[in-house]
C-alpha positions in Angstrom: 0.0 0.0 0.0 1.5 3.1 -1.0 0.6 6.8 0.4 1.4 10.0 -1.6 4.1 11.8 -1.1 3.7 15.0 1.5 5.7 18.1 0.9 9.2 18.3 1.8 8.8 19.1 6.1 11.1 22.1 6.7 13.9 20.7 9.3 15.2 23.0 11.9 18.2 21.4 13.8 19.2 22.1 17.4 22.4 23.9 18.4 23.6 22.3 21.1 23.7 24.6 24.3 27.3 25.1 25.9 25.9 23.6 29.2 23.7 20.4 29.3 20.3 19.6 31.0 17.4 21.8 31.8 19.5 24.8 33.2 20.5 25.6 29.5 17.2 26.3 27.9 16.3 29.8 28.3 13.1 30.4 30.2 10.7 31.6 27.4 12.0 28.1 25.8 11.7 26.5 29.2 8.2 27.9 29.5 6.5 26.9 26.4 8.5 23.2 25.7 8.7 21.8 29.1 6.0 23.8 31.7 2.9 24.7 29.7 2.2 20.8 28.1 3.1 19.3 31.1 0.6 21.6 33.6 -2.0 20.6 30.3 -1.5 16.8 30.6 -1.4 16.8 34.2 -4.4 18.8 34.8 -6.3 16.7 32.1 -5.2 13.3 34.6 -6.4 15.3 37.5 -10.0 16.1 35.8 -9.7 12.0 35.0 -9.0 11.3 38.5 -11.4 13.8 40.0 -14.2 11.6 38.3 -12.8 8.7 39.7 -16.1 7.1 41.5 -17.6 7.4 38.6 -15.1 5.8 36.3 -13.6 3.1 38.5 -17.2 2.2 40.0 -17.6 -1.3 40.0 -20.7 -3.3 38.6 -23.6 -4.3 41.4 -23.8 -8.1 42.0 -26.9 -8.8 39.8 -25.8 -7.1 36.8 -26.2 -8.7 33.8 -22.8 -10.0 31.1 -22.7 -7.0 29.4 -22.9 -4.2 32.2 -20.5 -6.4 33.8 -18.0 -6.3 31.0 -18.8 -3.2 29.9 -17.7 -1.9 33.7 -14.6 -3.4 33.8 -13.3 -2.9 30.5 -14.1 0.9 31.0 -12.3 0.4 34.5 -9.0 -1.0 32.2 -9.1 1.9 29.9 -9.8 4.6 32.2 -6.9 3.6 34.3 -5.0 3.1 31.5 -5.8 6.5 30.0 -4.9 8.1 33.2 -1.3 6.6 33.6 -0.4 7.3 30.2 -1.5 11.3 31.0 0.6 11.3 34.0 3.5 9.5 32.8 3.5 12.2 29.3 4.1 15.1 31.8 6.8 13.6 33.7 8.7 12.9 30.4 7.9 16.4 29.4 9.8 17.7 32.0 13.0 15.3 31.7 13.3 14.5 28.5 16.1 16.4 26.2 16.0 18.8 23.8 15.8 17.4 20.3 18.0 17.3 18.0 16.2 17.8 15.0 12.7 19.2 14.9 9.5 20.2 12.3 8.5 23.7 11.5 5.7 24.8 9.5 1.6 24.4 10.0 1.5 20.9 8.4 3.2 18.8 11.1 2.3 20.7 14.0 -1.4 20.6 12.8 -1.4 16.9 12.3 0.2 16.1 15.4 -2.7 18.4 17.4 -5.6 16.5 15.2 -4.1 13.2 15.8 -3.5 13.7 19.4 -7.0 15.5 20.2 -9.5 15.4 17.9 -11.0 12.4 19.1 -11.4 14.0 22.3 -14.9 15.2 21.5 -15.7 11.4 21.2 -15.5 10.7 24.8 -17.8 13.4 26.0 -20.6 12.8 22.8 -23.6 10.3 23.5 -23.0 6.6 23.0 -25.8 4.5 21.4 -27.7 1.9 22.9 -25.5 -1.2 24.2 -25.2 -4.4 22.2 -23.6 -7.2 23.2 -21.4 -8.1 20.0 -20.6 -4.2 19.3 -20.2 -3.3 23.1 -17.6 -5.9 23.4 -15.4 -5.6 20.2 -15.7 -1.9 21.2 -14.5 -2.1 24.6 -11.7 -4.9 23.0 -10.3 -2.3 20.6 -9.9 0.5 23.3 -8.3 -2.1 26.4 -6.1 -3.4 23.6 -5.5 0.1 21.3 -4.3 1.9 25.5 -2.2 -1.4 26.6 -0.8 -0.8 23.0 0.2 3.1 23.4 1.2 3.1 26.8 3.5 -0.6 25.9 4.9 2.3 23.0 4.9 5.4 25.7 7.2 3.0 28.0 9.9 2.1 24.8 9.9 5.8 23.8 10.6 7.1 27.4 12.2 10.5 27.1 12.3 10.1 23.2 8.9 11.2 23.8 7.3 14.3 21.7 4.0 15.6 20.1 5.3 17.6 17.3 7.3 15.5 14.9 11.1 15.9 16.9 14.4 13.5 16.8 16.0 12.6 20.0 17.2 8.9 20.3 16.4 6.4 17.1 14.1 4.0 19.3 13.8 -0.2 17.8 12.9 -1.9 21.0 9.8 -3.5 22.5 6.8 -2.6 20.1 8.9 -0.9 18.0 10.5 -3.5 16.7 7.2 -4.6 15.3 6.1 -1.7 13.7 7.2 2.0 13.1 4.9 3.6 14.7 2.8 1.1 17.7 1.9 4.4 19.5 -0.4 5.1 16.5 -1.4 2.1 16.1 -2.6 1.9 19.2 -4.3 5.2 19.1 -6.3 4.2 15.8 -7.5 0.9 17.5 -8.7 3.0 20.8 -10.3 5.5 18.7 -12.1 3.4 16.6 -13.7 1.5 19.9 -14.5 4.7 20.6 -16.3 5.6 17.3 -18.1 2.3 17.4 -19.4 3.2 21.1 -21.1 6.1 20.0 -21.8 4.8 16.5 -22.8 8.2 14.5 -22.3 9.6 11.3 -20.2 12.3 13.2 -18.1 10.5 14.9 -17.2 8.5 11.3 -16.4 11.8 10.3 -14.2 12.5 13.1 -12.5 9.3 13.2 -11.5 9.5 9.4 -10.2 13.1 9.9 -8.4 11.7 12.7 -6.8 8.7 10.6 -5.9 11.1 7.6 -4.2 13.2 10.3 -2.1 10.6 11.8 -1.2 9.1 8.7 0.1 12.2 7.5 1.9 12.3 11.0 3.7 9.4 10.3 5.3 10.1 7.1 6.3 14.0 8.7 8.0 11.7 11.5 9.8 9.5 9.1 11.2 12.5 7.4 12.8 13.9 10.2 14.2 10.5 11.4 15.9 9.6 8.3 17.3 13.2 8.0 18.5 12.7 11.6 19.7 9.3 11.4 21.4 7.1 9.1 20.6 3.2 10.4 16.8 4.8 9.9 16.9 3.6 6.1 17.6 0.1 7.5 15.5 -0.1 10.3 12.5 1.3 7.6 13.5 -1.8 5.3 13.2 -4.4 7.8 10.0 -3.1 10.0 6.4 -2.4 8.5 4.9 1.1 9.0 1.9 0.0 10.9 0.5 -3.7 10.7 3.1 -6.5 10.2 3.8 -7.7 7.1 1.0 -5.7 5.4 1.8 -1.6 5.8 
């Protein structure tokens, strides 16, 4: 399956501060790379866990196979959800500058719709429960969060938003595929989509795929400008499902 190609992503590259670590970034850099998206994520994990009794509450005892599931599963990705938030600000704030990063609209406004368009999702009405629907919904967003957090874990402080270079990352589920944070992102989103079943949030979901599809090949350019064992790496592991893309 071949995509078409996206403009050439204009590359700024990092000059390396005399001094190392945190101390060298200047505060108006400081400000806007490191403190503002990490006071976003964590107060988006507090607003989670503020609603904790109502996320986390368990089934009653006479509830039926699907409420039951349907609890749980929601208890999984909820929790989930929350750890991921929490562990994005911490590597915010450690993590190293890059050494090559985007500029331009097009990669910083594919990385925003990728990472939050789906957002509206989660607070739009779901349609009525169904056993076979419910379930292969609540499947794709367990599996899609156990997927991105597995991907948040191997990326550790490699860790961006935008489309950035830091450290050339193989391991874990990236030796798999290219890009398993994604993947996991598209498999939670489209639970999602399938839980509230509308022609809107079709819309929304295919936006949201164009988006991080572009996001993806904006990534890949960076990383092979950046680093020269990419080419091999790009050879030997599929973009998104083994064997097939």
């Amino acid at each position: 399956m071949s995509s078409p190609p996206l403009p050439p992503m204009p590359i700024t590259t990092a000059t390396p501060a005399r001094s190392t670590g945190r101390l060298s970034e200047g505060a108006g850099v400081l400000l806007i790379t490191r403190v503002l998206p990490a006071t976003f994520f964590l107060t988006v994990a507090l607003a989670r866990l503020s609603k904790a009794p109502h996320l986390f509450r368990l089934p009653p005892a006479d509830a039926g196979a699907l409420a039951r599931v349907t609890a749980l599963a929601h208890i999984a990705y909820h929790g989930s959800v929350i750890f991921f938030l929490l562990l994005v600000t911490g590597l915010i704030i450690v993590r190293p500058q890059p050494l090559r990063k985007s500029s331009g609209w097009g990669p910083r406004l594919t990385a925003l719709v990728g990472s939050f368009l789906l957002s509206f999702l989660a607070v739009s009405p779901h349609a009525e429960p169904a056993l076979l629907r419910t379930t292969s919904a609540m499947i794709l967003m367990v599996g899609g969060s156990a997927i991105t957090v597995a991907a948040l874990l191997a990326l550790g402080r490699s860790f961006s938003i935008f489309p950035e270079a830091r450290q050339l990352v193989t391991r874990g589920p990236y030796a798999v595929v290219r890009h398993p944070m994604y993947l996991g992102e598209i498999l939670a989103g489209l639970g999602l989509t399938l839980q509230v079943l509308s022609e809107h949030a079709a819309l929304l979901f295919a936006l949201f795929l164009a988006a991080q599809l572009a996001r993806m090949r904006y990534e890949e350019q960076i990383l092979e400008r950046t680093f020269p064992e990419y080419a091999t790496y790009k050879l030997r592991t599929a973009r998104l499902i083994p064997r097939l893309y």
